[in-house]
ROKOL-915050 format. One line per 10 residues: their letters; for each residue x negated, y negated, z negated of C-alpha. Coordinates in steps of 0.5 Angstrom, whole numbers, plus 500, padded with zeros to 3 digits. Layout:
N
A> X:Y:Z; ...
REM end
This chain:
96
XXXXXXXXXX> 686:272:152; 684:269:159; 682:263:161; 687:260:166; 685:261:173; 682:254:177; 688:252:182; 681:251:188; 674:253:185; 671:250:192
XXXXXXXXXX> 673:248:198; 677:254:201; 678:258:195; 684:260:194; 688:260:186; 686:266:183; 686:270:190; 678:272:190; 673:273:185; 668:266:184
XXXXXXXXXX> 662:271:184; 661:277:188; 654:282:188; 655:288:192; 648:294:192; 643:288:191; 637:292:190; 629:288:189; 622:291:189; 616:289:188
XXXXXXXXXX> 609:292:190; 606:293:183; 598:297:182; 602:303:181; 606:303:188; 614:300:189; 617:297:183; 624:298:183; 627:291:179; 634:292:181
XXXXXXXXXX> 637:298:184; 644:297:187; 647:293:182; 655:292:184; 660:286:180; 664:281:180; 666:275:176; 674:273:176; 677:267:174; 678:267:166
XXXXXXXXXX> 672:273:165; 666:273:162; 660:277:163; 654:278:159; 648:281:162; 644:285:158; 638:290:157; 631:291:155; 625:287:156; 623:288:164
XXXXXXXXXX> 630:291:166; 631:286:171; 636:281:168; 632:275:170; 630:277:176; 638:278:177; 639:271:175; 634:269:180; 637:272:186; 644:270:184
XXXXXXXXXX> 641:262:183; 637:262:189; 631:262:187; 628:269:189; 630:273:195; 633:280:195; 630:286:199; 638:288:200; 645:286:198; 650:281:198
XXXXXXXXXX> 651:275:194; 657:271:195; 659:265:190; 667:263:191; 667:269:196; 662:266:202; 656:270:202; 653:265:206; 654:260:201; 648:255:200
XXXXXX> 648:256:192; 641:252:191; 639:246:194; 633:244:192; 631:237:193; 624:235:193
REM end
């Protein structure tokens, strides 16, 4: 059973008319000893109102380095995050 849908997730969001998070072909790599290490390599989901996503996978698969990017913490090499819809969203602000 669904959760109900929030009548406005953030300011501009419409009612159940937009997931609140979308990630479209978001790809990291990192330079390793051995070369270019793919972490994630074009991974596309989104999350509507009333879904639950679990992220999951072995040891070194990326999971934490996925959360990074979508917390804001880390950056990506390609890809889009869009929280509530806006890929331009500021979705962490760090205050010192």
């Amino acid at each position: 059973m669904r959760a109900p849908a929030p009548e406005q997730t953030r300011e501009g969001a419409v009612a159940g008319g937009g997931a609140l998070l979308s990630v479209r072909d978001l790809r990291v790599a990192f330079q390793a000893r051995r070369g270019l290490l793919q972490a994630v390599d074009g991974i596309s989901f989104s999350v509507q109102p009333g879904e639950v996503l679990a992220i999951v996978g072995p040891n070194g698969a990326g999971k934490t380095t996925l959360l990074s990017i979508i917390a804001g913490t880390q950056r990506a090499s390609a890809g889009t995050v869009a929280p509530f819809g806006d890929s331009t969203a500021n979705v962490l602000e760090i205050h010192k």
